[in-house]
Biopython code that builds the backbone (N, CA, C, O; Angstrom):
import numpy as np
from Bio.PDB.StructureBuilder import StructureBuilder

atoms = [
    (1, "UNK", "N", (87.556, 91.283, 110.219)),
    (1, "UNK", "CA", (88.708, 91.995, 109.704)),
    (1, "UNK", "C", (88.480, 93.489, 109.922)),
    (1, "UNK", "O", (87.657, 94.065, 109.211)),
    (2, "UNK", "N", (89.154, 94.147, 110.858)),
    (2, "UNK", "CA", (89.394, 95.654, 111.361)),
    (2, "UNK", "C", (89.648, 96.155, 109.560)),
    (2, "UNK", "O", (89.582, 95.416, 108.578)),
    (3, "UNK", "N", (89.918, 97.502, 109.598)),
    (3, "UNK", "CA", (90.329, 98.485, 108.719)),
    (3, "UNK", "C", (91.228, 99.713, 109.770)),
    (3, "UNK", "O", (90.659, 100.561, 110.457)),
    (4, "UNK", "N", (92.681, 99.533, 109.667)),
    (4, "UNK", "CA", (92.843, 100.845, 110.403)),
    (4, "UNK", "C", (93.919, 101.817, 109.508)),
    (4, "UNK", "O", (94.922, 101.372, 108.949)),
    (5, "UNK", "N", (93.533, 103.106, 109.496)),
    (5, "UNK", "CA", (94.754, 104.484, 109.276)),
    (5, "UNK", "C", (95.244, 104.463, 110.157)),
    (5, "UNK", "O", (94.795, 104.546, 111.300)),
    (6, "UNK", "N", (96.884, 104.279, 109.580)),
    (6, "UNK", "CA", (98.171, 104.357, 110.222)),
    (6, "UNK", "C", (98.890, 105.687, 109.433)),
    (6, "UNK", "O", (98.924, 105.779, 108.206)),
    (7, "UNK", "N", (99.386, 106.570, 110.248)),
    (7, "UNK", "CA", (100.278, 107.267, 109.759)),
    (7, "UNK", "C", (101.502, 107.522, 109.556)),
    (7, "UNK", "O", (101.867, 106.403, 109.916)),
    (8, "UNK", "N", (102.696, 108.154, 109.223)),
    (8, "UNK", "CA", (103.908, 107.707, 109.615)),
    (8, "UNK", "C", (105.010, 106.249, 109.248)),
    (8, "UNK", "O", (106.174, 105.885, 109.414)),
    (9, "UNK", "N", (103.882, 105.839, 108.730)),
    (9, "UNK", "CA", (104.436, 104.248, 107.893)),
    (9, "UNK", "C", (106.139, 104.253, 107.965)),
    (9, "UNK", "O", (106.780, 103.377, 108.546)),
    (10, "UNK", "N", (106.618, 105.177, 107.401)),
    (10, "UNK", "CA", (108.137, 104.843, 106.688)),
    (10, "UNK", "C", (108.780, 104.433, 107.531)),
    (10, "UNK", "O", (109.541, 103.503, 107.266)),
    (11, "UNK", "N", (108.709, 105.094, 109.197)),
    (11, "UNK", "CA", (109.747, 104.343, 110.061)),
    (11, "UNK", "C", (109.055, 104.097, 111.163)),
    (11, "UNK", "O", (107.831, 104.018, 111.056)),
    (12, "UNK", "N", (109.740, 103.906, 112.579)),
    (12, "UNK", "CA", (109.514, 103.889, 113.718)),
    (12, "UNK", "C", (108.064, 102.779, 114.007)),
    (12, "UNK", "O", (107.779, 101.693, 113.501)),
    (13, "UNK", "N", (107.592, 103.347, 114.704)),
    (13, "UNK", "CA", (106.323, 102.737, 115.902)),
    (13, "UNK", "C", (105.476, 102.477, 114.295)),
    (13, "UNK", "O", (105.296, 101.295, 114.000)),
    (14, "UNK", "N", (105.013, 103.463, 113.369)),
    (14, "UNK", "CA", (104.004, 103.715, 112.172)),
    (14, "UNK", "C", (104.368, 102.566, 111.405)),
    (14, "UNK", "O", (103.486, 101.818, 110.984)),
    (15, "UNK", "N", (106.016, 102.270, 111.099)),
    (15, "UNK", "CA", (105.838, 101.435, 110.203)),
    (15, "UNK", "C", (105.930, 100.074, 110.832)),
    (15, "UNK", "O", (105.946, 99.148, 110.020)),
    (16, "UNK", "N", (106.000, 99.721, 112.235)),
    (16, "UNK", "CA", (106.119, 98.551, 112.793)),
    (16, "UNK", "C", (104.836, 98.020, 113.314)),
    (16, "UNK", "O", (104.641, 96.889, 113.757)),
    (17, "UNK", "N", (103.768, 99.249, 113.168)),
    (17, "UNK", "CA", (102.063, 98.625, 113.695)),
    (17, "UNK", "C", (101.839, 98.348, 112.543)),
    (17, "UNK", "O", (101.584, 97.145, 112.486)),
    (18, "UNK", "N", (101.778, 98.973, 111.246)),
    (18, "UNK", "CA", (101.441, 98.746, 109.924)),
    (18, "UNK", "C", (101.831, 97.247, 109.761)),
    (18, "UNK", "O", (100.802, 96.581, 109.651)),
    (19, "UNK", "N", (103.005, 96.451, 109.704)),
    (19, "UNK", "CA", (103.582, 95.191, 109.572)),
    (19, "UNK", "C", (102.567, 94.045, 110.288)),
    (19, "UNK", "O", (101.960, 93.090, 109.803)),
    (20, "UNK", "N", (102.652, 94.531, 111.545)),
    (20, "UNK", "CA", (102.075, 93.529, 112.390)),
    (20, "UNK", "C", (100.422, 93.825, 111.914)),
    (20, "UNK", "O", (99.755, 92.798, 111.790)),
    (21, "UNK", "N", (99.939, 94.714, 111.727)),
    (21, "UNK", "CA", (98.318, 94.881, 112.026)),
    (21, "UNK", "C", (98.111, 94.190, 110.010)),
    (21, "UNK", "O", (96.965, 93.833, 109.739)),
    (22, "UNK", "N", (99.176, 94.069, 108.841)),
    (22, "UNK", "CA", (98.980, 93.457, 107.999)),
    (22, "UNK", "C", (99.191, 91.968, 108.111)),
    (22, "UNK", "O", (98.624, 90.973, 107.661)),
    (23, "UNK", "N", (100.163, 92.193, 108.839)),
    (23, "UNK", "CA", (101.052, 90.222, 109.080)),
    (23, "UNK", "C", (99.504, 89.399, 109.680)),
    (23, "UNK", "O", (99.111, 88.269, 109.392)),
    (24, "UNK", "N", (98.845, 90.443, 110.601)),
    (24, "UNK", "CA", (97.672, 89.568, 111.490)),
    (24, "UNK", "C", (96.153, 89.242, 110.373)),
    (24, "UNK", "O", (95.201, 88.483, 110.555)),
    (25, "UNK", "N", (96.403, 89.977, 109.472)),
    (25, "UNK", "CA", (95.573, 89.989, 108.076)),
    (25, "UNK", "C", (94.449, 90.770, 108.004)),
    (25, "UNK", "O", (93.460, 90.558, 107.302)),
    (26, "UNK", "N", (94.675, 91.859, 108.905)),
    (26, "UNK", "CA", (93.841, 93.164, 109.270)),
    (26, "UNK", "C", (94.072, 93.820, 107.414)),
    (26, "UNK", "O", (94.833, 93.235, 106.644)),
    (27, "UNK", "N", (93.171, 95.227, 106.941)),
    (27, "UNK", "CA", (93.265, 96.328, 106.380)),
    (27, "UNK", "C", (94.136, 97.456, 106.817)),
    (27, "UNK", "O", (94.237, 97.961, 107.935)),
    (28, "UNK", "N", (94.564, 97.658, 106.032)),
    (28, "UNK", "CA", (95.437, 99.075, 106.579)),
    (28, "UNK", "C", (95.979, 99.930, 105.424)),
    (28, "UNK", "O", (96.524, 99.574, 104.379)),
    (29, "UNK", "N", (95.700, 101.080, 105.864)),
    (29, "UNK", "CA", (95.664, 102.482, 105.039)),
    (29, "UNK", "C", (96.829, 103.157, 105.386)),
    (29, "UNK", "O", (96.718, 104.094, 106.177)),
    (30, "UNK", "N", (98.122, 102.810, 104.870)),
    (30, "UNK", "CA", (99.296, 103.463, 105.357)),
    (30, "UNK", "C", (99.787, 104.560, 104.527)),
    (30, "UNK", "O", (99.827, 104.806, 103.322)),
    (31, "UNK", "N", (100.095, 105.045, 105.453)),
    (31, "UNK", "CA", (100.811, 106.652, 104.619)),
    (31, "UNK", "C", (102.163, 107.086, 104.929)),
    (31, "UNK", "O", (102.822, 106.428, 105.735)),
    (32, "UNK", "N", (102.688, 108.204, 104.334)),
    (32, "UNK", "CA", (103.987, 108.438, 104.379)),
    (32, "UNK", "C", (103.878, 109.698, 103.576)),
    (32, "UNK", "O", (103.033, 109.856, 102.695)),
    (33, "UNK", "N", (104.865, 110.677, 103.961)),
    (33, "UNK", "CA", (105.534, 111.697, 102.898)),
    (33, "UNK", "C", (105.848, 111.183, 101.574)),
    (33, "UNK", "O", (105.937, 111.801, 100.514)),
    (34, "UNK", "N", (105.963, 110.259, 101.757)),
    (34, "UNK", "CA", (107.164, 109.827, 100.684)),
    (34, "UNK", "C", (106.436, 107.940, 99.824)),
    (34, "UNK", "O", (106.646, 106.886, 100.424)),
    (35, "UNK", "N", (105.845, 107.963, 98.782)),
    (35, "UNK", "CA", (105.691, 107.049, 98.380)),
    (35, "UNK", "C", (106.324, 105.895, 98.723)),
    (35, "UNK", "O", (105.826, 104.990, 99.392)),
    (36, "UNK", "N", (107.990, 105.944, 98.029)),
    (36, "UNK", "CA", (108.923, 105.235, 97.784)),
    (36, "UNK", "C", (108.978, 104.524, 99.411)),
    (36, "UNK", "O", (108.947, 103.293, 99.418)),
    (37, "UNK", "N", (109.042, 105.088, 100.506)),
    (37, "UNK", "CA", (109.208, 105.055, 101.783)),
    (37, "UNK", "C", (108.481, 103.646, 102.251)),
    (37, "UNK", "O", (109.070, 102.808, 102.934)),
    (38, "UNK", "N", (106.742, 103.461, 101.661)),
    (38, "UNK", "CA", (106.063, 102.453, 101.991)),
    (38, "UNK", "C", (106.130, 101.400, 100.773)),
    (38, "UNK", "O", (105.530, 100.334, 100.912)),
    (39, "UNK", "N", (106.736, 101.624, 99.754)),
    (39, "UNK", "CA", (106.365, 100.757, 98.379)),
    (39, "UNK", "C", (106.371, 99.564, 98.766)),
    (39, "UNK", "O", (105.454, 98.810, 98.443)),
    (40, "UNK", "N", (107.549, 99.097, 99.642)),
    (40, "UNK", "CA", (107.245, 97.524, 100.356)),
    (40, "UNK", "C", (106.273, 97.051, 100.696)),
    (40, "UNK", "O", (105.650, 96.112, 100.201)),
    (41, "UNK", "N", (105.996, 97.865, 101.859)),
    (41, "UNK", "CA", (104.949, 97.102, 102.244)),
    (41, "UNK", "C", (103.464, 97.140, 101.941)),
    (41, "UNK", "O", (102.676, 96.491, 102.630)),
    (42, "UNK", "N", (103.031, 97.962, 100.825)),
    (42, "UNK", "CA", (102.043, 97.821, 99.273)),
    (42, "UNK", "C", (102.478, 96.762, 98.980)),
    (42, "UNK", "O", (101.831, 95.739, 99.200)),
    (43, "UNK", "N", (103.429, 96.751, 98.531)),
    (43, "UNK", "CA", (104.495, 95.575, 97.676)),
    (43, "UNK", "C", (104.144, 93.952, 98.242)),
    (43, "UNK", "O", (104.081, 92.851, 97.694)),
    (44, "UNK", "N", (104.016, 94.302, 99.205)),
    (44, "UNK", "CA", (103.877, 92.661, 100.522)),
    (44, "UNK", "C", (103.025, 92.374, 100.274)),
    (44, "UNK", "O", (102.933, 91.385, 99.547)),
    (45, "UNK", "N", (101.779, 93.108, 100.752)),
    (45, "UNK", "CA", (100.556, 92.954, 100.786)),
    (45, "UNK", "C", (99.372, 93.918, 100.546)),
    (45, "UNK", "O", (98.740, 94.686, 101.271)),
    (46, "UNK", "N", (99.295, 93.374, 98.488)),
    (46, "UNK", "CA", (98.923, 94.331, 97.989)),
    (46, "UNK", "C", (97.038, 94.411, 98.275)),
    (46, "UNK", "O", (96.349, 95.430, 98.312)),
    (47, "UNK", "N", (96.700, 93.315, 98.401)),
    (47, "UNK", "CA", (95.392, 93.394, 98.981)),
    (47, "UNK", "C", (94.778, 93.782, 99.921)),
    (47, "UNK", "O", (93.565, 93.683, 100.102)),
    (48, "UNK", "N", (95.808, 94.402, 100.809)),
    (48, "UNK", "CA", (95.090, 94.865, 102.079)),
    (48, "UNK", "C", (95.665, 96.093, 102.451)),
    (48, "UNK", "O", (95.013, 96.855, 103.165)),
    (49, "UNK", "N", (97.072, 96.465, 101.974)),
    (49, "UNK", "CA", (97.597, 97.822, 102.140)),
    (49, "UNK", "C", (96.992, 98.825, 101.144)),
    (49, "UNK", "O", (97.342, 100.005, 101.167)),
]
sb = StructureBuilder()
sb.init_structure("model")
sb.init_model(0)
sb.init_chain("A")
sb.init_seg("    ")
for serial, (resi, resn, name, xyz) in enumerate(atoms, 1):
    if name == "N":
        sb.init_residue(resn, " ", resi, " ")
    sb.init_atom(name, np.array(xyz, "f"), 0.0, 1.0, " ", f" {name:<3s}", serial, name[0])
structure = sb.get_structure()
């Protein structure tokens, strides 16, 4: 199991590697300006985001 920082989470390319690199059951350290922006996908998968 990788660990990767993703930046940019809330939209685009950031929040669509974040999905897949959690969906595959990797770690991931996602960020955003904006809390509210990633709460989902904390929300999804709170053990590994």
């Amino acid at each position: 199991m990788s660990t990767w920082l993703i930046t940019g989470c809330s939209s685009g390319l950031g929040r669509s590697l974040a999905q897949a690199v959690l969906k595959q059951g990797d770690n991931a350290v996602v960020t955003a300006r904006k809390l509210s922006a990633i709460q989902d996908i904390v929300d999804s998968y709170p053990d590994t985001a």
